[in-house]
C-alpha positions as a Python dict, from the first residue, in 0.01 Angstrom:
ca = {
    (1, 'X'): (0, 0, 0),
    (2, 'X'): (186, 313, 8),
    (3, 'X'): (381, 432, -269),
    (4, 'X'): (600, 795, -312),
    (5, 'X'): (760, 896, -574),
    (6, 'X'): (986, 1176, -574),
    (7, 'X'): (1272, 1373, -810),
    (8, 'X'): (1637, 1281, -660),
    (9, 'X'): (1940, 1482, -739),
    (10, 'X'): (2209, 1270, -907),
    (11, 'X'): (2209, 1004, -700),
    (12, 'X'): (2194, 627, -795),
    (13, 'X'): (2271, 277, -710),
    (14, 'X'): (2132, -93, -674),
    (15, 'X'): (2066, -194, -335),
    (16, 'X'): (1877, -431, -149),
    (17, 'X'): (1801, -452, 220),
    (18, 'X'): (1640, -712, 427),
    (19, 'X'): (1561, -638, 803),
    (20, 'X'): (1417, -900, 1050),
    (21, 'X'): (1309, -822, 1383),
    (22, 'X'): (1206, -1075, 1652),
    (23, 'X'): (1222, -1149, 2006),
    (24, 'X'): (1159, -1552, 2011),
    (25, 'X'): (1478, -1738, 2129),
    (26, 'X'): (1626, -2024, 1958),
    (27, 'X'): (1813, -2387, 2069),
    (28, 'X'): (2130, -2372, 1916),
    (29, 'X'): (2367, -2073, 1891),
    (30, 'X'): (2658, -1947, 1602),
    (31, 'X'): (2978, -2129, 1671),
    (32, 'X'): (3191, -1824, 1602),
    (33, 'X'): (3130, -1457, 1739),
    (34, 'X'): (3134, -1237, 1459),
    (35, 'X'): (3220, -1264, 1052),
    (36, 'X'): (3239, -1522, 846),
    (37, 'X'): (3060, -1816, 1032),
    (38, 'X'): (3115, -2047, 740),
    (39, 'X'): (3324, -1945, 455),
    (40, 'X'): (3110, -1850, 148),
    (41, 'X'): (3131, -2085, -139),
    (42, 'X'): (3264, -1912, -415),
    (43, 'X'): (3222, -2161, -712),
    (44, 'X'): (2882, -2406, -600),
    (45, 'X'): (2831, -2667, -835),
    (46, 'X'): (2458, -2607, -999),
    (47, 'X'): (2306, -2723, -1286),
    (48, 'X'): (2180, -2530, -1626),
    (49, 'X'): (1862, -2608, -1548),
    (50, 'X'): (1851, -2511, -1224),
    (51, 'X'): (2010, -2153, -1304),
    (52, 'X'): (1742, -2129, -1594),
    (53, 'X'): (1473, -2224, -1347),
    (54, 'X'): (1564, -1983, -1082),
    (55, 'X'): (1619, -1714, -1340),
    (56, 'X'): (1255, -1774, -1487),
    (57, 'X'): (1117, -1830, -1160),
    (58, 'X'): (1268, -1453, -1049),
    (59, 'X'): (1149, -1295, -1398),
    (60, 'X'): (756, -1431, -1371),
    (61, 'X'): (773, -1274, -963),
    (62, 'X'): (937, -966, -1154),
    (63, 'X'): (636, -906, -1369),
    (64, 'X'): (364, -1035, -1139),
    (65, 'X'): (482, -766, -845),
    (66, 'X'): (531, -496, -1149),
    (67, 'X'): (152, -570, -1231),
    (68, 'X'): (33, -553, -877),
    (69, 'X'): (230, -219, -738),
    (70, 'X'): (119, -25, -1088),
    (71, 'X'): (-229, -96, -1000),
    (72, 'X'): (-434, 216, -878),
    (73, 'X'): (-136, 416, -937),
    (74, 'X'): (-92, 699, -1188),
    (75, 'X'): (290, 752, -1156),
    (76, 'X'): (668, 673, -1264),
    (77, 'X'): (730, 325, -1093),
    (78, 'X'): (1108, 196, -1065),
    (79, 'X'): (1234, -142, -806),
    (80, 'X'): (1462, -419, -810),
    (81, 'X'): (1302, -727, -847),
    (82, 'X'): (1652, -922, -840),
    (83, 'X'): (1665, -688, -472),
    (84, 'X'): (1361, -832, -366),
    (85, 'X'): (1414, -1168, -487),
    (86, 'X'): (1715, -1208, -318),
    (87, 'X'): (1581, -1055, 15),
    (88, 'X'): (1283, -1267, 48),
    (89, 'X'): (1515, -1536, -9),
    (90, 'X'): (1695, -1497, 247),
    (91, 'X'): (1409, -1470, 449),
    (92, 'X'): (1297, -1803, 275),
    (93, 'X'): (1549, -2000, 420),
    (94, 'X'): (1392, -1961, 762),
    (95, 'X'): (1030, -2070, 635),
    (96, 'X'): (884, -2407, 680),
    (97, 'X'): (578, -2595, 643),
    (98, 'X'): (281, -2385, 463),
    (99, 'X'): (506, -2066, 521),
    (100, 'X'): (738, -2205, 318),
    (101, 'X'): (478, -2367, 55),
    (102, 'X'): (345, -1998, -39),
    (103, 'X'): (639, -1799, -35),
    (104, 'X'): (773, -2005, -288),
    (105, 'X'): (406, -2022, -508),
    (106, 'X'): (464, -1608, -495),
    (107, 'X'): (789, -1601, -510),
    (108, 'X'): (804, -1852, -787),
    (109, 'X'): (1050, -2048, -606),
    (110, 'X'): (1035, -2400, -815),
    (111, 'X'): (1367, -2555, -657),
    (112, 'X'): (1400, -2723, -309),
    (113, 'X'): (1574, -2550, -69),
    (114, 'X'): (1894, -2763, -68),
    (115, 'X'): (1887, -2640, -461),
    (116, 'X'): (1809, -2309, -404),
    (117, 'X'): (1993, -2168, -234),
    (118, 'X'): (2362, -2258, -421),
    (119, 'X'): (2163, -2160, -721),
    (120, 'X'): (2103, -1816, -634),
    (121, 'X'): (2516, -1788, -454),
    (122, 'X'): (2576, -1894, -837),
    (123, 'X'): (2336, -1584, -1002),
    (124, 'X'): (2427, -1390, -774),
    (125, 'X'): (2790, -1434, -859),
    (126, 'X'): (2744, -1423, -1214),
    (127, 'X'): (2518, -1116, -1189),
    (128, 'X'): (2823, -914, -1024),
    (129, 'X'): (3129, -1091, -1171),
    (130, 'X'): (3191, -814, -1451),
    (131, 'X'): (3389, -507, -1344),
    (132, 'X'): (3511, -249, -1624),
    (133, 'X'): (3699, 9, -1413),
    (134, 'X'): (3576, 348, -1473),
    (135, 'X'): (3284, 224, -1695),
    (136, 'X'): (3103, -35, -1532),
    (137, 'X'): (3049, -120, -1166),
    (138, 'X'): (2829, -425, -956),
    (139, 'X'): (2859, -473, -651),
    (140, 'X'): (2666, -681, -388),
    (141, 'X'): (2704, -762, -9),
    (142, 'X'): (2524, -895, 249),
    (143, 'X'): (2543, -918, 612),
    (144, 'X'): (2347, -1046, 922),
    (145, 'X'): (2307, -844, 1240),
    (146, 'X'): (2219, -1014, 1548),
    (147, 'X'): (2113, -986, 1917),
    (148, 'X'): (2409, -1018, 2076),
    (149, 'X'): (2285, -1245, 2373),
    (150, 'X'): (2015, -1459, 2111),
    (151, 'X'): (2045, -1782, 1968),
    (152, 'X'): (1991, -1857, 1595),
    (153, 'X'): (1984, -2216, 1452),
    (154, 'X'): (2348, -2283, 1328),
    (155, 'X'): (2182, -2500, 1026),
    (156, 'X'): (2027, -2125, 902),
    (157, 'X'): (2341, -1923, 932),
    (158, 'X'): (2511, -2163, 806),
    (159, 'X'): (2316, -2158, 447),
    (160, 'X'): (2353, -1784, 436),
    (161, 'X'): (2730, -1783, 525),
    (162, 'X'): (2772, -2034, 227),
    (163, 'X'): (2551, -1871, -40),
    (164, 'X'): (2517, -1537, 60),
    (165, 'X'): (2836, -1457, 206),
    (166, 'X'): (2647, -1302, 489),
    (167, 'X'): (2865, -1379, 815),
    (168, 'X'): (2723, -1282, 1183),
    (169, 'X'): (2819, -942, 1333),
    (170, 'X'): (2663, -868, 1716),
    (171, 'X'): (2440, -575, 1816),
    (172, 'X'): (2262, -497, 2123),
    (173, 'X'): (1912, -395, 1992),
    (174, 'X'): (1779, -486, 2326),
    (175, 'X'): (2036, -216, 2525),
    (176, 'X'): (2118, 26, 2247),
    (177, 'X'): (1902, 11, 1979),
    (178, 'X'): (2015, 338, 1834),
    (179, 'X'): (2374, 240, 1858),
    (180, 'X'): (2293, -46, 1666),
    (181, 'X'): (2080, 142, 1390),
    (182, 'X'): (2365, 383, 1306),
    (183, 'X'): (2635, 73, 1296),
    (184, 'X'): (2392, -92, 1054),
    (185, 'X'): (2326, 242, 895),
    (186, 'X'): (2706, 296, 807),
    (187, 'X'): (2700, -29, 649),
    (188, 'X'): (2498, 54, 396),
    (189, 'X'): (2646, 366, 349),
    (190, 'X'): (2968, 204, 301),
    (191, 'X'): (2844, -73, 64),
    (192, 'X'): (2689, 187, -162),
    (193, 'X'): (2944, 457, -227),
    (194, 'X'): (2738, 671, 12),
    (195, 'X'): (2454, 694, -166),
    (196, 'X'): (2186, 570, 49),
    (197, 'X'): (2169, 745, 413),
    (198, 'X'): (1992, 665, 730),
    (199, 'X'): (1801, 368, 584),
    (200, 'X'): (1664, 277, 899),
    (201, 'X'): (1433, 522, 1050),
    (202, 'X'): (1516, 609, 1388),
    (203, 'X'): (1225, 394, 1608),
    (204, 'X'): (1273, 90, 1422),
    (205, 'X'): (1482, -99, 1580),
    (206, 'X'): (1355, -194, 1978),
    (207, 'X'): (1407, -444, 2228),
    (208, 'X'): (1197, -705, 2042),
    (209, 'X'): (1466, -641, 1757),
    (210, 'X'): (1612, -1004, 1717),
    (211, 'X'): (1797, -1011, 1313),
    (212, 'X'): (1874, -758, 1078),
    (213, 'X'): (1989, -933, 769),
    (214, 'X'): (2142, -649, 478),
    (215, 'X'): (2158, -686, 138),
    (216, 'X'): (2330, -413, -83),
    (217, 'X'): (2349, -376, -469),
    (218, 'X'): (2547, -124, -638),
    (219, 'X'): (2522, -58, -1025),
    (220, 'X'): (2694, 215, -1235),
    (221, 'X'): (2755, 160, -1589),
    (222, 'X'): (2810, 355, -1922),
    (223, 'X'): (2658, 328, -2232),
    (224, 'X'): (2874, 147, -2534),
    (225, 'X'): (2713, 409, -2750),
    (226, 'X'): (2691, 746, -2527),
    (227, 'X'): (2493, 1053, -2656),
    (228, 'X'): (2669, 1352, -2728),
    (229, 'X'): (2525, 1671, -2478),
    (230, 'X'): (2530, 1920, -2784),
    (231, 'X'): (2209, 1699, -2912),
    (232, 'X'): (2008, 1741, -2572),
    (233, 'X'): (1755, 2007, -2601),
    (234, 'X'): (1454, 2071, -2413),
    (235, 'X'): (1151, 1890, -2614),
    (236, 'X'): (788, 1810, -2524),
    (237, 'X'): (696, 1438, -2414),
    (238, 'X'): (343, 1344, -2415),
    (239, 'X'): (133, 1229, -2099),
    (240, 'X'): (-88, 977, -2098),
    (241, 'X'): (-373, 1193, -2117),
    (242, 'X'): (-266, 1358, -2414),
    (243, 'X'): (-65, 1673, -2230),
    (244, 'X'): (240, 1828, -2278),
    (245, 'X'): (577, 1816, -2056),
    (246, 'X'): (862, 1975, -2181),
    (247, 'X'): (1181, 1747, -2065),
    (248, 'X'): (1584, 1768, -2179),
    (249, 'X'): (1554, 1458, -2444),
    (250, 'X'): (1870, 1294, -2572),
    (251, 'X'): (1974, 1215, -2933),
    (252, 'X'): (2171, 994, -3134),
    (253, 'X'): (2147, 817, -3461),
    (254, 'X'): (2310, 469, -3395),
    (255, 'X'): (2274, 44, -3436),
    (256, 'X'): (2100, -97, -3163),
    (257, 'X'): (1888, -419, -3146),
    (258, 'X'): (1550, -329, -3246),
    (259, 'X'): (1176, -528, -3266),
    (260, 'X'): (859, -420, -3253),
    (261, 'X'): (490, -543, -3231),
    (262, 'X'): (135, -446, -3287),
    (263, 'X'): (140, -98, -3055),
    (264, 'X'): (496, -115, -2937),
    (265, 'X'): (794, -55, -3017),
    (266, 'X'): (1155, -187, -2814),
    (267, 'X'): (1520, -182, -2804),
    (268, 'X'): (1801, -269, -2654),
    (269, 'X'): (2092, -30, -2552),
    (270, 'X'): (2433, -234, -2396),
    (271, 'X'): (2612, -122, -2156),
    (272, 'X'): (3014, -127, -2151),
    (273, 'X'): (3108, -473, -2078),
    (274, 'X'): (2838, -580, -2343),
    (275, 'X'): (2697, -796, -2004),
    (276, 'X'): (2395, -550, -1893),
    (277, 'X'): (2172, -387, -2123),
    (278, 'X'): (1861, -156, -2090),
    (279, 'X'): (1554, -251, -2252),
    (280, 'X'): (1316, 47, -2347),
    (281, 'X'): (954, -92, -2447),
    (282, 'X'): (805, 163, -2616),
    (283, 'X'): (380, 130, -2658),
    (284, 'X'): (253, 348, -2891),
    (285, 'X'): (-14, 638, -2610),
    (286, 'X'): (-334, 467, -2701),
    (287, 'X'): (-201, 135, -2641),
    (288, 'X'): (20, 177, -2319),
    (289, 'X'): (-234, -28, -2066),
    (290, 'X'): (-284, -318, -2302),
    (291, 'X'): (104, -336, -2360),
    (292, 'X'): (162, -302, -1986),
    (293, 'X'): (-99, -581, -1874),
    (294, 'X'): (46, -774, -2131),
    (295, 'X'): (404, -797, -1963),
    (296, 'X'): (540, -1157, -1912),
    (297, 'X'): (838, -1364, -1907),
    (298, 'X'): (731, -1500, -2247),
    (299, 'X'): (620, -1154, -2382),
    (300, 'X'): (972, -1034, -2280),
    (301, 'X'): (1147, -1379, -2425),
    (302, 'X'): (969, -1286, -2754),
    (303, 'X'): (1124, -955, -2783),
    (304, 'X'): (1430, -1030, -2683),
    (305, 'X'): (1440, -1344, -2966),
    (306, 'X'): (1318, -1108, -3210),
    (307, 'X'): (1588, -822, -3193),
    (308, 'X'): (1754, -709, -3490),
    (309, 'X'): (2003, -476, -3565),
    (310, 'X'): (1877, -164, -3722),
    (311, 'X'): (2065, 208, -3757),
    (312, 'X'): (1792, 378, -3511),
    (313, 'X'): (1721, 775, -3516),
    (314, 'X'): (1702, 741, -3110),
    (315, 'X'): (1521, 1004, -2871),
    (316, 'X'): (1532, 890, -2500),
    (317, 'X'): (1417, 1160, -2218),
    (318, 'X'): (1693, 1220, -1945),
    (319, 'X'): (1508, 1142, -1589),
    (320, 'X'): (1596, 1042, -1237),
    (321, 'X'): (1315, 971, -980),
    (322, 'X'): (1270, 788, -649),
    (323, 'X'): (1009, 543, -598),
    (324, 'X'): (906, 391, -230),
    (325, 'X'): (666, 74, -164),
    (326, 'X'): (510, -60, 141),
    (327, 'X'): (499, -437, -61),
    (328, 'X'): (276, -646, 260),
    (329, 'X'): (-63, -596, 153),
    (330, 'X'): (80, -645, -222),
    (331, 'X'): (263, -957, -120),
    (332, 'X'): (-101, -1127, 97),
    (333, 'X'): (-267, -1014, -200),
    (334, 'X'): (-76, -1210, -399),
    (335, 'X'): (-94, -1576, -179),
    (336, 'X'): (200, -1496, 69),
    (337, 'X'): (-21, -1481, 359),
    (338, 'X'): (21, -1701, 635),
    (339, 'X'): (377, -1533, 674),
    (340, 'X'): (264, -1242, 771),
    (341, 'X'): (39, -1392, 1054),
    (342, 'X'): (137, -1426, 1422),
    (343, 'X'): (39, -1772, 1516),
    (344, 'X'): (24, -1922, 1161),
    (345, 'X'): (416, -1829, 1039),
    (346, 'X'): (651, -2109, 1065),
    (347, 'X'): (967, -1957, 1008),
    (348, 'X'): (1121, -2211, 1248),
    (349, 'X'): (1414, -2286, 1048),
    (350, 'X'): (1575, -1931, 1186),
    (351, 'X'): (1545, -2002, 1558),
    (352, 'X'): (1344, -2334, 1587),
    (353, 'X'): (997, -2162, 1739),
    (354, 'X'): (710, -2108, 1556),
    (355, 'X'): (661, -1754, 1685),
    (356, 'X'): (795, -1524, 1418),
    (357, 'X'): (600, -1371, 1118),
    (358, 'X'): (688, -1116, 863),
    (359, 'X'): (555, -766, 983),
    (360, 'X'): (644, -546, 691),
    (361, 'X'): (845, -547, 373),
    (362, 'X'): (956, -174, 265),
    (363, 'X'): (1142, -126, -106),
    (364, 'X'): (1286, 172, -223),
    (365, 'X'): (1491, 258, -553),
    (366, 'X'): (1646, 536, -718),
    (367, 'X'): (1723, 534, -1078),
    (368, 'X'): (1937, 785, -1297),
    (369, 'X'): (1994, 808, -1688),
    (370, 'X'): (2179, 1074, -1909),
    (371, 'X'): (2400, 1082, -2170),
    (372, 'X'): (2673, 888, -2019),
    (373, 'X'): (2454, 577, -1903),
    (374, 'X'): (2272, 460, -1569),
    (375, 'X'): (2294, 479, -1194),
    (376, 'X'): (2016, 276, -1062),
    (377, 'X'): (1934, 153, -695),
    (378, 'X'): (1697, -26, -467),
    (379, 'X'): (1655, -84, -105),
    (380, 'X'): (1430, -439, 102),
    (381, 'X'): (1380, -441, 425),
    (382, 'X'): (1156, -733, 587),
    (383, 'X'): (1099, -667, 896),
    (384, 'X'): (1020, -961, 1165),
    (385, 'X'): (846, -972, 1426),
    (386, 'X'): (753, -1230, 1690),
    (387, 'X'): (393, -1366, 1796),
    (388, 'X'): (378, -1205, 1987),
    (389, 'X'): (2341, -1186, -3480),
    (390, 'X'): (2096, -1102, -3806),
    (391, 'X'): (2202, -867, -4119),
    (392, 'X'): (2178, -527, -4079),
    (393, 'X'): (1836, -329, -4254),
    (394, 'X'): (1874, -89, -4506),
    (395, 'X'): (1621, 163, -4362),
    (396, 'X'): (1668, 361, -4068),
    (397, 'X'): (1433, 285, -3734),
    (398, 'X'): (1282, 627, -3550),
    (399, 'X'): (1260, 508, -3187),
    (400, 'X'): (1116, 823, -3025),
    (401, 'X'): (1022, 789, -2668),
    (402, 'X'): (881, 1110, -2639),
    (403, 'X'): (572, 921, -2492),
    (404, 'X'): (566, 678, -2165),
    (405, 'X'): (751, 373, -2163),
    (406, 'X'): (839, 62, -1948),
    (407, 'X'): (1197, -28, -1892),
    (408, 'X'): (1431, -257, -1768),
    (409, 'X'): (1756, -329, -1688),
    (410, 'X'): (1886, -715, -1761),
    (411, 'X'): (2210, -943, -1737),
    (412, 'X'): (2255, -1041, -2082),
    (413, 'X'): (2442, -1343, -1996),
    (414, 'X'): (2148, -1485, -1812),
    (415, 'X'): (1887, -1317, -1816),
    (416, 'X'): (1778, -1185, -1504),
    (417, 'X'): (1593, -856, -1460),
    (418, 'X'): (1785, -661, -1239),
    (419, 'X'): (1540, -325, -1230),
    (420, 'X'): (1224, -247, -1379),
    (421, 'X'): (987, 38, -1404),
    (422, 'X'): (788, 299, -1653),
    (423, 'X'): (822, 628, -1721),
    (424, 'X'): (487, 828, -1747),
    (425, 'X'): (622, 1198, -1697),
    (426, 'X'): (998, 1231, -1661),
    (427, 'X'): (938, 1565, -1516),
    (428, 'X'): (811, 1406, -1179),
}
């Protein structure tokens, strides 16, 4: 695994990315040339309890990849496990037989494909349905780039036209590779207010270069309750190890939902739109790692049923960082294995050969808060190759974060996790 972490300079926004590469040929072929194979379906017809299974499914893969990139690492951590999710399942509509068996144990994938897959075009709509202009932004596209002289199973493209709203567009990465990076390149540019450049490293796309399929998330929202820039003064946070940082930490004494535990503390701080929401989890120093390894769906369920309003003395650090993952050896590790294995993938449902596998999936996000509210962002790429309401306390809350913490960032409607991470110096 390799994992960087750097400062970035006010920049910030969801995105996901999802790159396949093969050279195996298929028996069927798209029955249009470019966009919009099959219209997407804008309202599918899905169940409750298929949204609420999809949504836990998502949240348990959310906390089980959290747990297995923090581990051997001694740094802030920030990705979009709603990114990832909805990468890999793109990817998973390709996978058959005992590819398809442990991508969805991993993935936590309880629904058959045919339910899927118009479950997550509902989520997905949902998730980026609420637009405040000014004060709230979501946006996602996605898109499929293909060899311009391959053939891909109609029965796959069709699934992602109709749930993903990703239609065909043509490249030659066979002839002009680098012509086709920068095309896809501008994409994403395009589809993220310019905010994530030259995704694709130059070398990446060759001759064996089949798919590219693009994902891209956008998120920029404000807080309901913003803090006021007179009350942000340079104060010390406290590392792990019992250190000093000194770090501009924001201020404000407001209601916010509030619970806490034995050794943590948490709240929850809306965004305008009162749809998306940050929640800080806030373990007191000596008990960060237990409060960390204790991180579940249910753990997260109990907070959340817990909140109560409380007027909350509230110091939260201003930070921005990058993080960057090589997630294969992460995602064997955790049971997705034969997928990554030339000769043992099935991911015949893209071109009808049993000669692709998975060769790498890369993840990197960028997250952003001050004062006003949030920018976050994260980037997949797979890569493919071929085988070749309660009543209001009387006593204040102090909610001082002046220590590390774990956040995330959730759709209150539904409750997805859309970003997660921890803070451990916001200095870095």
């Amino acid at each position: 695994m390799q994992i960087k972490i750097t400062n970035l300079v006010n920049v910030i926004l969801p995105l996901c990315f999802t790159f396949i590469f093969s050279c195996a040929h298929a028996n069927q072929s798209p029955e249009k040339e470019e966009d919009g194979i099959v219209p997407r379906i804008t309202n599918p017809v899905v169940t409750n309890s298929n949204l609420t299974a999809l949504v836990a499914g998502n949240s348990e893969f959310a906390f089980d990849l959290y747990k297995n990139i923090i581990s051997g690492t001694n740094g802030n951590t920030f990705f979009s496990p709603f990114s990832i999710s909805e990468a890999l399942a793109m990817t998973y509509a390709g996978a058959r037989t005992t590819t398809e068996s442990e991508m969805a144990d991993v993935l936590n994938f309880t629904l058959s494909q045919d339910e899927f897959h118009p479950a997550f075009n509902r989520l997905d709509s949902e998730v980026r349905s609420v637009t405040f202009e000014g004060a709230f932004e979501m946006n996602i596209a996605n898109s499929i780039w293909g060899q311009k002289d391959y053939n891909f199973l109609t029965e796959f493209l069709t699934v992602l036209g109709q749930n993903y709203g990703a239609g065909m567009k043509f490249a030659d990465f066979a002839g002009n590779p680098e012509t086709a990076r920068v095309e896809i390149n501008n994409w994403v540019e395009d589809h993220t207010s310019d905010r994530i450049k030259d995704l694709i490293p130059q070398g990446v796309l060759d001759a064996m270069t089949k798919l590219v399929l693009a994902n891209a998330i956008y998120f920029n929202a404000d807080w309901i309750s913003q803090f006021s820039v007179d009350y942000t003064i340079n104060q010390p946070f406290t590392l792990l190890n019992g250190s000093e940082v000194t770090n501009l930490m924001m201020f404000q004494d407001s209601d916010y939902k509030y619970s806490e535990g034995e050794g943590w503390q948490a709240i929850e701080m809306p965004y305008v739109g009162e749809t998306t929401s940050m929640v800080v989890i806030l373990p007191a120093i000596e008990r960060f790692d237990e409060v960390e390894q204790n991180l579940s769906t249910s753990m997260l369920e109990g907070i959340v049923n817990s909140f109560q309003f409380r007027e909350v003395e509230l110091t939260l650090p201003k930070f921005e960082f990058e993080s960057a993952f090589a997630l294969s050896d992460i995602l064997e590790t955790m049971g997705m294995t034969t997928a990554f294995e030339g000769g043992l993938a099935d991911f015949s449902g893209m071109d009808g050969t049993n000669l692709l596998f998975i060769g790498e999936v890369l993840h990197k996000a960028f997250v952003k808060v001050d004062e006003e509210g949030t920018e976050a962002a994260a980037a997949t790429a797979v890569v493919m190759k071929a085988t070749a309401d309660s009543i209001e306390p009387p006593e204040k809350v102090e909610f001082k974060a002046d220590h590390p913490f774990i956040f995330l960032i959730r759709d209150i409607i539904n409750g997805s996790i859309l970003f997660l991470g921890r803070v451990l110096n916001p200095n870095e």
